[in-house]
N, CA, C and O atoms as a CHARMM CRD file, in Angstrom:
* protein
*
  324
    1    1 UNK  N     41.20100-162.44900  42.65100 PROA 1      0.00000
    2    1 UNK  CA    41.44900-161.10500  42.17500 PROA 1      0.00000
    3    1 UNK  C     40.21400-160.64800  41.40100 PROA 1      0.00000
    4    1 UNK  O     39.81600-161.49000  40.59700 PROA 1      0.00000
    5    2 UNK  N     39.57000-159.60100  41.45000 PROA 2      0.00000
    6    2 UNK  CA    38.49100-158.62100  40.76500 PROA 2      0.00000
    7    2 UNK  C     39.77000-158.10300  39.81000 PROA 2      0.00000
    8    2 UNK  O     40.91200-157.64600  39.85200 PROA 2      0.00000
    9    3 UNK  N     38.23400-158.70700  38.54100 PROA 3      0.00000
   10    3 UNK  CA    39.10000-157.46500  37.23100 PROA 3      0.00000
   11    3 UNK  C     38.07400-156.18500  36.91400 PROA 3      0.00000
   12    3 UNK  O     36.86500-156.41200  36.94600 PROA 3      0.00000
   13    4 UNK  N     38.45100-155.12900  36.67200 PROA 4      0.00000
   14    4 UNK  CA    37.34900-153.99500  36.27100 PROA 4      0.00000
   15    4 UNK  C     38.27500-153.94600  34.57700 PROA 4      0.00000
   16    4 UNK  O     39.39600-153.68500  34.14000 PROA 4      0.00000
   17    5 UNK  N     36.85000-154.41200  34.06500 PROA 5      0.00000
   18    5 UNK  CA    36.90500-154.41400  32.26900 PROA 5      0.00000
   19    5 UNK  C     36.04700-153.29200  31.91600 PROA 5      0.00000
   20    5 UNK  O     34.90600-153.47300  32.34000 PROA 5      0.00000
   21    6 UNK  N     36.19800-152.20000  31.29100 PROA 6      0.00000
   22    6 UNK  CA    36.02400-151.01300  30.97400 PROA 6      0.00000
   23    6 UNK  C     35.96700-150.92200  29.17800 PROA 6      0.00000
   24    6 UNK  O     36.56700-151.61800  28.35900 PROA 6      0.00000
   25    7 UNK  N     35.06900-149.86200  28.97900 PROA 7      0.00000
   26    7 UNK  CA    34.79500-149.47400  27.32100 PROA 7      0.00000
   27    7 UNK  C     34.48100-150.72900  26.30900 PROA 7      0.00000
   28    7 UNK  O     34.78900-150.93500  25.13500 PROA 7      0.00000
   29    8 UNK  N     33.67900-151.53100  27.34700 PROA 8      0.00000
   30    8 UNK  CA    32.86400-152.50200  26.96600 PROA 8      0.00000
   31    8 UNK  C     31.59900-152.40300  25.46700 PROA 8      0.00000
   32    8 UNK  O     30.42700-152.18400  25.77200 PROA 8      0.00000
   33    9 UNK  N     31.89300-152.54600  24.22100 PROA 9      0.00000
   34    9 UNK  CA    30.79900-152.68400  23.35800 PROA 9      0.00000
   35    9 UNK  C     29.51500-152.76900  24.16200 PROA 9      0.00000
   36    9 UNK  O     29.37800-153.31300  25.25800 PROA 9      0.00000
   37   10 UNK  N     28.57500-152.12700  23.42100 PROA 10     0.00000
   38   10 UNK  CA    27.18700-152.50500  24.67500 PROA 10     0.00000
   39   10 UNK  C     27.16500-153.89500  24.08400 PROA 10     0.00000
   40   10 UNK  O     27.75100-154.53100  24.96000 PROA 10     0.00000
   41   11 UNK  N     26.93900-154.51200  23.40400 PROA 11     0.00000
   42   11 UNK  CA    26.68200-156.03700  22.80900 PROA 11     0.00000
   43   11 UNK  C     27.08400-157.07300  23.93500 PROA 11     0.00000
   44   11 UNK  O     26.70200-158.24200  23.97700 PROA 11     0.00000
   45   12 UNK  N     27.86400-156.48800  24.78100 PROA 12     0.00000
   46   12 UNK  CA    28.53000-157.56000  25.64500 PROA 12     0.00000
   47   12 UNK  C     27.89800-157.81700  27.08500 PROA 12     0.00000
   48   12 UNK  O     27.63500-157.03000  27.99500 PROA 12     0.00000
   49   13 UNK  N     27.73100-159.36300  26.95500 PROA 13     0.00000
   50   13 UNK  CA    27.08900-159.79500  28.24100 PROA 13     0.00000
   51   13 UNK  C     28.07700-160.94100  29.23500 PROA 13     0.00000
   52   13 UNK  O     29.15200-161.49000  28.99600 PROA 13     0.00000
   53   14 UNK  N     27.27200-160.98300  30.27500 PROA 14     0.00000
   54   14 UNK  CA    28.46300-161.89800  31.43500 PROA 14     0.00000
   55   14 UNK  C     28.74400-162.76900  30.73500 PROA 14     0.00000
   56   14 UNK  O     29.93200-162.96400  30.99200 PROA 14     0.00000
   57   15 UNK  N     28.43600-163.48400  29.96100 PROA 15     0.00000
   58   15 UNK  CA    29.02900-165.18400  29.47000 PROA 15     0.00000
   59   15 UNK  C     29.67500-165.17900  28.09300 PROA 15     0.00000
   60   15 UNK  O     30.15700-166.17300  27.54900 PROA 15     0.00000
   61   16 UNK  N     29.61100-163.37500  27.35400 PROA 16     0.00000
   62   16 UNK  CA    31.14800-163.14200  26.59500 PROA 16     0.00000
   63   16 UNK  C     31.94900-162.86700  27.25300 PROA 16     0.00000
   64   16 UNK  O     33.03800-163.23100  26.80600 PROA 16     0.00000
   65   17 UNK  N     32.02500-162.09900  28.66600 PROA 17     0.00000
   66   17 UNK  CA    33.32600-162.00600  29.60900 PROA 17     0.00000
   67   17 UNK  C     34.16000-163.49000  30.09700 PROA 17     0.00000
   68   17 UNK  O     35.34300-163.77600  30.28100 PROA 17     0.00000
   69   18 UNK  N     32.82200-164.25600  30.19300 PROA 18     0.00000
   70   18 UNK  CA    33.43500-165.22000  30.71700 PROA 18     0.00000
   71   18 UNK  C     34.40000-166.25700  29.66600 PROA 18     0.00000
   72   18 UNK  O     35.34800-166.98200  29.96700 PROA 18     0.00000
   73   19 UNK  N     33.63400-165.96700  28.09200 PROA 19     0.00000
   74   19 UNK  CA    33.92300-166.74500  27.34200 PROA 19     0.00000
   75   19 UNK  C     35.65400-166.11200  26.86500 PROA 19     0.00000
   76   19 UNK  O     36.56700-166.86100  26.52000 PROA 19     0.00000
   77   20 UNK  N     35.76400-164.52300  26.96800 PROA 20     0.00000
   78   20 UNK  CA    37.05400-164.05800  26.70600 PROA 20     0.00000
   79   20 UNK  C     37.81200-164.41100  27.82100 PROA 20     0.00000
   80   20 UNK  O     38.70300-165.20700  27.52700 PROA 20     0.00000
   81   21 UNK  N     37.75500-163.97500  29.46300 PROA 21     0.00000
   82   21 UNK  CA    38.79700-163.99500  30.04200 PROA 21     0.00000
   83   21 UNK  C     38.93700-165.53400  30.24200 PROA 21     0.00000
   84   21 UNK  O     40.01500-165.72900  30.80300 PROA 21     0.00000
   85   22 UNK  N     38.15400-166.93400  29.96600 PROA 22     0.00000
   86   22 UNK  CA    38.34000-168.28600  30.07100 PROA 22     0.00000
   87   22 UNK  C     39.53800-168.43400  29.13300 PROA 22     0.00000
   88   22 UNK  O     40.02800-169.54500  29.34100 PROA 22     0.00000
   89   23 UNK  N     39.90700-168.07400  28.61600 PROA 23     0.00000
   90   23 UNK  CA    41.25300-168.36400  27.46100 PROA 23     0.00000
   91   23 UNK  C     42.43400-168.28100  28.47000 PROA 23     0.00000
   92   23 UNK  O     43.42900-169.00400  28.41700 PROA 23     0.00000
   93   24 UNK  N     42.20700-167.31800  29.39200 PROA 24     0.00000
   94   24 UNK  CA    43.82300-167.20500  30.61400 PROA 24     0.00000
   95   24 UNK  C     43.38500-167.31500  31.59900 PROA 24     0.00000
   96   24 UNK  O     43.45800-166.34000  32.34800 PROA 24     0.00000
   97   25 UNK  N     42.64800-168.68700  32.12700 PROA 25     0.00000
   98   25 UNK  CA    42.22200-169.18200  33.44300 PROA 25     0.00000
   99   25 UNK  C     40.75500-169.25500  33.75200 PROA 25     0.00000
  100   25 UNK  O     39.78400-168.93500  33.06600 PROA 25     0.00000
  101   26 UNK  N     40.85900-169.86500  35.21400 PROA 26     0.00000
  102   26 UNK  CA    39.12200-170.43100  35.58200 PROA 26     0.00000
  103   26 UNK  C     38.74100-168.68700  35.91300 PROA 26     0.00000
  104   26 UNK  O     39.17900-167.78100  36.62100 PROA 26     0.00000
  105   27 UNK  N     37.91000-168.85400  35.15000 PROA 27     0.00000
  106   27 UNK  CA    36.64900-167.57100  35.75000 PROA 27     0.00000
  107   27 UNK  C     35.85100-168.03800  36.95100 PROA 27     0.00000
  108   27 UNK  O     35.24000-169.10600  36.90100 PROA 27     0.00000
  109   28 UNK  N     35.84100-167.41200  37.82700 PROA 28     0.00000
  110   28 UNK  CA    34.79500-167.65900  39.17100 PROA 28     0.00000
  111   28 UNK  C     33.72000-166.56300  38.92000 PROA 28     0.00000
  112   28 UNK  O     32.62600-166.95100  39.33000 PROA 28     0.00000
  113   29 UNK  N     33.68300-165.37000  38.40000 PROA 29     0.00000
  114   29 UNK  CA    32.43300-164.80100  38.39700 PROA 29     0.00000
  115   29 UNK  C     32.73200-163.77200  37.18900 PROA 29     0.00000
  116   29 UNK  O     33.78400-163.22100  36.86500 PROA 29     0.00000
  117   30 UNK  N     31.66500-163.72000  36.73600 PROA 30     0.00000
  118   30 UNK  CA    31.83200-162.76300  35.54900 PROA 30     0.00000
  119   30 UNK  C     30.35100-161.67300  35.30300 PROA 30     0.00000
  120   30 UNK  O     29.22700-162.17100  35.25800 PROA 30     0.00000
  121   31 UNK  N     30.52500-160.52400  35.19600 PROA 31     0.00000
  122   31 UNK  CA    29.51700-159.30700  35.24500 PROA 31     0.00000
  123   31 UNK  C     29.20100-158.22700  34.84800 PROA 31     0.00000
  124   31 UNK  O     29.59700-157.30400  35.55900 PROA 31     0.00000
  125   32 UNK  N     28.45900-157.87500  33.71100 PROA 32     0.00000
  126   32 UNK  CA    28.67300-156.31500  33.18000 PROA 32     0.00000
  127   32 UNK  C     27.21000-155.83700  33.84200 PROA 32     0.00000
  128   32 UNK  O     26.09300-156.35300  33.87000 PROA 32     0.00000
  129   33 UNK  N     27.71100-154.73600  34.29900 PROA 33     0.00000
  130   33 UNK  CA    27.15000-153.55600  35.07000 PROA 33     0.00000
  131   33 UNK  C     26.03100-152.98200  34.10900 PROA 33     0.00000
  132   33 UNK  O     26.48500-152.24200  33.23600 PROA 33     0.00000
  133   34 UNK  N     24.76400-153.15700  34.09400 PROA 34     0.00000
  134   34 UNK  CA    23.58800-152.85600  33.43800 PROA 34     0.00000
  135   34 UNK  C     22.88900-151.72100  34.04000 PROA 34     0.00000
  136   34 UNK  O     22.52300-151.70400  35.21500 PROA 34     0.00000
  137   35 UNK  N     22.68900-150.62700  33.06800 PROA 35     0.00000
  138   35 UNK  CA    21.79600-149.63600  34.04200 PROA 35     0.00000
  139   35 UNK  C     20.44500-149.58200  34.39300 PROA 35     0.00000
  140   35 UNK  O     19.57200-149.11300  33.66300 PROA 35     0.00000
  141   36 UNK  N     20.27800-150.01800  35.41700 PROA 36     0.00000
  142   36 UNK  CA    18.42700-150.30800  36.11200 PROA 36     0.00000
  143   36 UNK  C     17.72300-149.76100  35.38400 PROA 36     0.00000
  144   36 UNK  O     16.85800-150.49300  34.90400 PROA 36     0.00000
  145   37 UNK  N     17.70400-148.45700  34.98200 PROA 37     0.00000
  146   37 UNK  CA    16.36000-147.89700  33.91300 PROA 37     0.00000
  147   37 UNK  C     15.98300-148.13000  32.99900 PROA 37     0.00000
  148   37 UNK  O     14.82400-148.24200  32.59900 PROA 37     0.00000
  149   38 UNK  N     17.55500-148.30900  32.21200 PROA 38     0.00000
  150   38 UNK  CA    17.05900-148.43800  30.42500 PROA 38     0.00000
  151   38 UNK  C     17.81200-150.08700  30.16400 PROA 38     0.00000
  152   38 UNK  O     18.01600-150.52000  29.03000 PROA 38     0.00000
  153   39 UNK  N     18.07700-150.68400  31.14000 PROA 39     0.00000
  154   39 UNK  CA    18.49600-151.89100  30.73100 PROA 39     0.00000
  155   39 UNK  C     19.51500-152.75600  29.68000 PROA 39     0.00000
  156   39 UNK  O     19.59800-153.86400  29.15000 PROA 39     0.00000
  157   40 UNK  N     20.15900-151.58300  29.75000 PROA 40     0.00000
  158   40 UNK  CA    21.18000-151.17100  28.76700 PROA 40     0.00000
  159   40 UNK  C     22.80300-151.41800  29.65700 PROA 40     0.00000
  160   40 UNK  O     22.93600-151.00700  30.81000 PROA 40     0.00000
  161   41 UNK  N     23.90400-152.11600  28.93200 PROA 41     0.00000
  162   41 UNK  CA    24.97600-152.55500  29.35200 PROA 41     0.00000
  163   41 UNK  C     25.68200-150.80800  29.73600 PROA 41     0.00000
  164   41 UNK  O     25.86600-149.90000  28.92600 PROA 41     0.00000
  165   42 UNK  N     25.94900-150.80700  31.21600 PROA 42     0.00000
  166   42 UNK  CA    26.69700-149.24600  31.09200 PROA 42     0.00000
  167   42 UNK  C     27.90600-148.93200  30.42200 PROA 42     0.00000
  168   42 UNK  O     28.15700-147.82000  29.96000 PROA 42     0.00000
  169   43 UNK  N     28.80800-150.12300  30.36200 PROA 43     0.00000
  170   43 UNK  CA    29.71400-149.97000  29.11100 PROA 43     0.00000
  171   43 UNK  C     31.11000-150.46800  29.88700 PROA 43     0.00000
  172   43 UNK  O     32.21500-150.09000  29.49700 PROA 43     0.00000
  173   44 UNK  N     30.93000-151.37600  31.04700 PROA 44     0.00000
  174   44 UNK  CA    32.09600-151.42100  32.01300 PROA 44     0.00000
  175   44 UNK  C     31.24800-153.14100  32.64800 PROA 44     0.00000
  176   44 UNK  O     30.08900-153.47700  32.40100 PROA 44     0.00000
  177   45 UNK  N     32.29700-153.95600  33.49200 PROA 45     0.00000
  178   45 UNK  CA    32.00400-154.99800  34.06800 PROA 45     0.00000
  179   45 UNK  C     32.90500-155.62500  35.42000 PROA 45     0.00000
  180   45 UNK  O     33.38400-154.81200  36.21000 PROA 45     0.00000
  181   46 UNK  N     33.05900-156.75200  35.58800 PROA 46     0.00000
  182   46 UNK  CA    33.96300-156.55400  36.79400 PROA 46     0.00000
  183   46 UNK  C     33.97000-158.02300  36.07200 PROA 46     0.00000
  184   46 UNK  O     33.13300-158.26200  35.20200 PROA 46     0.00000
  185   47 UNK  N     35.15500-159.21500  36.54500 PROA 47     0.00000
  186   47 UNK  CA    35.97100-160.31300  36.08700 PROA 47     0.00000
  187   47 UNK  C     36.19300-160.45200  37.74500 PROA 47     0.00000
  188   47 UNK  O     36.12900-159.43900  38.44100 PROA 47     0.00000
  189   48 UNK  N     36.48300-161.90400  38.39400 PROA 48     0.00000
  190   48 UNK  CA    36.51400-162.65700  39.53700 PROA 48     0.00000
  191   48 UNK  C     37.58500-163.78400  38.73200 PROA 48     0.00000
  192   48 UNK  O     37.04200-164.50800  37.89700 PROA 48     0.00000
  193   49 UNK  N     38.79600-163.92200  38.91200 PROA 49     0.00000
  194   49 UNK  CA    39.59100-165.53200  39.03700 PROA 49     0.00000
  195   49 UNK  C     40.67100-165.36500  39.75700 PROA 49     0.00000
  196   49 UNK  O     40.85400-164.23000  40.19600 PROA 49     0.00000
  197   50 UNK  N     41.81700-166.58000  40.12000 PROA 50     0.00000
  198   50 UNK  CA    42.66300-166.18300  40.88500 PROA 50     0.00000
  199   50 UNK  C     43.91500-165.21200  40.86100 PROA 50     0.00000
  200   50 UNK  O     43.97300-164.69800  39.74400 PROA 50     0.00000
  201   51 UNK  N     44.63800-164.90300  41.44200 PROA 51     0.00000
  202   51 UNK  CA    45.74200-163.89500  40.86500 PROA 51     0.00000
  203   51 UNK  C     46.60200-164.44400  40.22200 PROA 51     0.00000
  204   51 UNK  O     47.07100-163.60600  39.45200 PROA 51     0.00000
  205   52 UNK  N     47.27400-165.77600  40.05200 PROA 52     0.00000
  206   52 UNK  CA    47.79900-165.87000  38.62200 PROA 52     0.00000
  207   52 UNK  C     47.02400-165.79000  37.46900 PROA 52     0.00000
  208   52 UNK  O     47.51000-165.22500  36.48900 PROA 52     0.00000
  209   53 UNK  N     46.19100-166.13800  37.43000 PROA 53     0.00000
  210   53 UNK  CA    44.66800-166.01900  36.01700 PROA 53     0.00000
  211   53 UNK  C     44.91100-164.39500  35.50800 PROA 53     0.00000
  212   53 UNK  O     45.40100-163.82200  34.53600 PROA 53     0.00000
  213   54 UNK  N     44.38300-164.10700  36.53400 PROA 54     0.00000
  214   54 UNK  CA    43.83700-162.27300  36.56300 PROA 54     0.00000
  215   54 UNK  C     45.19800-161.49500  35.93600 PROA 54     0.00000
  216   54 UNK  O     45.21900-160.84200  34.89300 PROA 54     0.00000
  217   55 UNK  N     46.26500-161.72600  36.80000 PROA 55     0.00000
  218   55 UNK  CA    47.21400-161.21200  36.16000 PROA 55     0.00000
  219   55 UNK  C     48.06000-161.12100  34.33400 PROA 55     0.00000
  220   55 UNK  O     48.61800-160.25900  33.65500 PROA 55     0.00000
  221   56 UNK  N     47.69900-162.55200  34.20500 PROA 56     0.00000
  222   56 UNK  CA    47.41700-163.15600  32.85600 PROA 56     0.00000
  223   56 UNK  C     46.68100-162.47500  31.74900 PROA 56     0.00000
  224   56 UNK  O     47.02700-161.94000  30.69500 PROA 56     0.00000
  225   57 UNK  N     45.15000-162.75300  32.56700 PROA 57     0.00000
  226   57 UNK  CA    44.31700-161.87500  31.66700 PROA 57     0.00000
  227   57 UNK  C     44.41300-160.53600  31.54900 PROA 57     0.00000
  228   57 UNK  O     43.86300-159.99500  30.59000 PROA 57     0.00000
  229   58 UNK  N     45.38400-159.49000  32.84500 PROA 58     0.00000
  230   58 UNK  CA    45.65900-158.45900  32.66300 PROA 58     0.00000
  231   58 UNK  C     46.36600-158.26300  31.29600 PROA 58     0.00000
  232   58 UNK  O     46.02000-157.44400  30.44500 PROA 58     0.00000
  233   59 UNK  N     47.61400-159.30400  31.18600 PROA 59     0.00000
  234   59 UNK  CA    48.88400-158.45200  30.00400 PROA 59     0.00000
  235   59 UNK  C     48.37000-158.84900  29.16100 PROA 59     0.00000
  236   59 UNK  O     48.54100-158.14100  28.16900 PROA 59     0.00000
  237   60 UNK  N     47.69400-159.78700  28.97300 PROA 60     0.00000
  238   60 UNK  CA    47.10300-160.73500  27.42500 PROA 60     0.00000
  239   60 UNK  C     45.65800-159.22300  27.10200 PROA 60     0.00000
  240   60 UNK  O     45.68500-158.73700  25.97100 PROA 60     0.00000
  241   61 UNK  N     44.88000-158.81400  27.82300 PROA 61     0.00000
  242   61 UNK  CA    43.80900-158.15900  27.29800 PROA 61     0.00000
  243   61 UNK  C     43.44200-156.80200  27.58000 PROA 61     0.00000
  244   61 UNK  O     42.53900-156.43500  26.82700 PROA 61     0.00000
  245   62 UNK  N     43.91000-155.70400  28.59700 PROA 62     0.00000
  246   62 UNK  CA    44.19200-154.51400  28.88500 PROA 62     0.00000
  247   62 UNK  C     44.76700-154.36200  26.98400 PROA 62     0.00000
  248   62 UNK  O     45.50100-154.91700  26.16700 PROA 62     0.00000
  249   63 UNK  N     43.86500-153.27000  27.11300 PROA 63     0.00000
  250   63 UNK  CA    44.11000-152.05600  25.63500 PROA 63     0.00000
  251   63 UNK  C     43.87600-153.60800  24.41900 PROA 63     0.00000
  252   63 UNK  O     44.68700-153.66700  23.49400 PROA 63     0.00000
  253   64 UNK  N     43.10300-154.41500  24.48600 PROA 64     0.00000
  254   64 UNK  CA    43.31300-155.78900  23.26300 PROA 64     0.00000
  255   64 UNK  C     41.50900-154.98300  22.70100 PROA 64     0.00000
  256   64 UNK  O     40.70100-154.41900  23.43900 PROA 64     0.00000
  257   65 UNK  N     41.40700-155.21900  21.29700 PROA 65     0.00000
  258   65 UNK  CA    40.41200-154.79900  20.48700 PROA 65     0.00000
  259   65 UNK  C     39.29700-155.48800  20.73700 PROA 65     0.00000
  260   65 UNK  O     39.45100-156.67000  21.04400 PROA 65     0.00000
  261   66 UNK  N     38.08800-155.00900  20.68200 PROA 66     0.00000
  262   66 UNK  CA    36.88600-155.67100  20.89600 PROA 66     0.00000
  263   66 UNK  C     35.88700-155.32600  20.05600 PROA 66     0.00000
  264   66 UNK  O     35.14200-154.53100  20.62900 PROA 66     0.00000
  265   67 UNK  N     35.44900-155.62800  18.68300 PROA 67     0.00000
  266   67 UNK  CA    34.57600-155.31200  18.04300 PROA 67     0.00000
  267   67 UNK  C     34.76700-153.69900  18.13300 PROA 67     0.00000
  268   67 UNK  O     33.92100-152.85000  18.41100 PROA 67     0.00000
  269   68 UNK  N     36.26900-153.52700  17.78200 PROA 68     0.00000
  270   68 UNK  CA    36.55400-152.03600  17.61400 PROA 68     0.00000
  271   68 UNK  C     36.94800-151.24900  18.41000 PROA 68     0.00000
  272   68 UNK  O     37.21900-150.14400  17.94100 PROA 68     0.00000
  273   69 UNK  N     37.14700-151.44200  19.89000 PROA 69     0.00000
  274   69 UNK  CA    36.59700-150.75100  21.34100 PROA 69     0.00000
  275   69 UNK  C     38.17400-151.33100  21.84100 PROA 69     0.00000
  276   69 UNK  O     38.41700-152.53600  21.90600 PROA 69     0.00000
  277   70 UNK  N     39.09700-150.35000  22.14900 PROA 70     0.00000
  278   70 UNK  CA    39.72300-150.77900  23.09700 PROA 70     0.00000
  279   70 UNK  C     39.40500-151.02800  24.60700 PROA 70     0.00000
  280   70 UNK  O     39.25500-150.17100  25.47800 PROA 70     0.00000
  281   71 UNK  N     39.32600-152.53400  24.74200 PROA 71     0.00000
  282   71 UNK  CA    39.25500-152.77300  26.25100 PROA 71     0.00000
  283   71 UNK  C     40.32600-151.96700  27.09100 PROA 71     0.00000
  284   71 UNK  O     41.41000-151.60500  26.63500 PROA 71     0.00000
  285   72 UNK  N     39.71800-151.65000  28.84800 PROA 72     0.00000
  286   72 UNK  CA    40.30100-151.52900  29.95900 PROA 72     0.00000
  287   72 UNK  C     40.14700-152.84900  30.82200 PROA 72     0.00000
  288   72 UNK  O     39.07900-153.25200  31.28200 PROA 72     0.00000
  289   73 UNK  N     41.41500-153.47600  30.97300 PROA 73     0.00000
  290   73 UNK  CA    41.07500-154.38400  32.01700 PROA 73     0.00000
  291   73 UNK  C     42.58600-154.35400  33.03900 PROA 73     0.00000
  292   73 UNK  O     43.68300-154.86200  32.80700 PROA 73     0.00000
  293   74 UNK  N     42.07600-153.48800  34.30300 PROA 74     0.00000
  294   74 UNK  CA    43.03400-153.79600  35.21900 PROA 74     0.00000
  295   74 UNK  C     42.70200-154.25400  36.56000 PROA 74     0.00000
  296   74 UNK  O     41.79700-155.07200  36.39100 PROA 74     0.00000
  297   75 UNK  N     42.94200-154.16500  37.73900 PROA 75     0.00000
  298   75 UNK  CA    42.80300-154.66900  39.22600 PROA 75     0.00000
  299   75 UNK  C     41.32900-153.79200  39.28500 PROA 75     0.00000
  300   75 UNK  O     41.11800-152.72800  38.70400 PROA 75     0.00000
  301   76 UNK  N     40.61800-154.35500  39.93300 PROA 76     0.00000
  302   76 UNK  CA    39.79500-153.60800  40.74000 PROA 76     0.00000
  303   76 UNK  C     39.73400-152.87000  41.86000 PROA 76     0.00000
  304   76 UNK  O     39.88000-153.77600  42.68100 PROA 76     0.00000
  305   77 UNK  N     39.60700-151.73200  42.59800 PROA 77     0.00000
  306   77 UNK  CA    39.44600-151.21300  43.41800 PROA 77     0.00000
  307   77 UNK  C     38.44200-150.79200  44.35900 PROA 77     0.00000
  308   77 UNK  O     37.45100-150.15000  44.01100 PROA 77     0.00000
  309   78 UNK  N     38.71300-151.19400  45.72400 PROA 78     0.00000
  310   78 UNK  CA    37.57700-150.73400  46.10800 PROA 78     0.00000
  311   78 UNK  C     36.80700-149.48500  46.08300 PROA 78     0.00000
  312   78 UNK  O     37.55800-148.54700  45.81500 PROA 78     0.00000
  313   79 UNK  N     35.53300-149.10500  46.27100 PROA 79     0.00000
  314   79 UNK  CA    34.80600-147.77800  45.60600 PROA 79     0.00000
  315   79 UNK  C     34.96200-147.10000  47.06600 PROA 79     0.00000
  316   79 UNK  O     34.42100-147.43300  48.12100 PROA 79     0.00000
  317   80 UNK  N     35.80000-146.12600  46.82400 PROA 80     0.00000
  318   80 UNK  CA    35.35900-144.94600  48.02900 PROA 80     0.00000
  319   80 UNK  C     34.95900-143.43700  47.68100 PROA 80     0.00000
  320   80 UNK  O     35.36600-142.86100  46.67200 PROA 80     0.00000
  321   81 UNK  N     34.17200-142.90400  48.56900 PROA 81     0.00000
  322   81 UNK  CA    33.53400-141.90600  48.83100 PROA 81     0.00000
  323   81 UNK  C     33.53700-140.98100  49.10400 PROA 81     0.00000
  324   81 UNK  O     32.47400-140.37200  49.23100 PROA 81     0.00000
């Protein structure tokens, strides 16, 4: 299951995602979305583990505080056009 984690502190990099959503299962990939120009966290990431994990980490961390910042973390979707 892809998680899309949203209203991300800029402070946050792949291996605090990995280090938060590791509390409710194996992480297989973990990623915040950096903007090519200014190299700067865009403020959103994507989460990879299985669907019992993911689901887990859904109710445990959707709307949970982050250095102030309510997280978004729900299913991912694919991007259409």
């Amino acid at each position: 299951m892809k998680l899309f984690v949203g209203n991300l502190p800029w402070r946050v990099r792949d291996n605090d995602l990995v280090e938060m959503f590791s509390e409710h299962g194996h992480v297989t990939s973990a990623n915040v979305v950096m903007d090519r120009d200014t190299g700067r966290s865009r403020g959103f990431g994507f989460v990879e583990m299985n669907d019992d994990d993911g689901n887990k980490a859904i109710q445990a961390l959707n709307e949970s505080d982050l250095d102030g910042r309510a997280i978004n973390v729900n299913e991912a979707h694919a991007k259409t056009r």
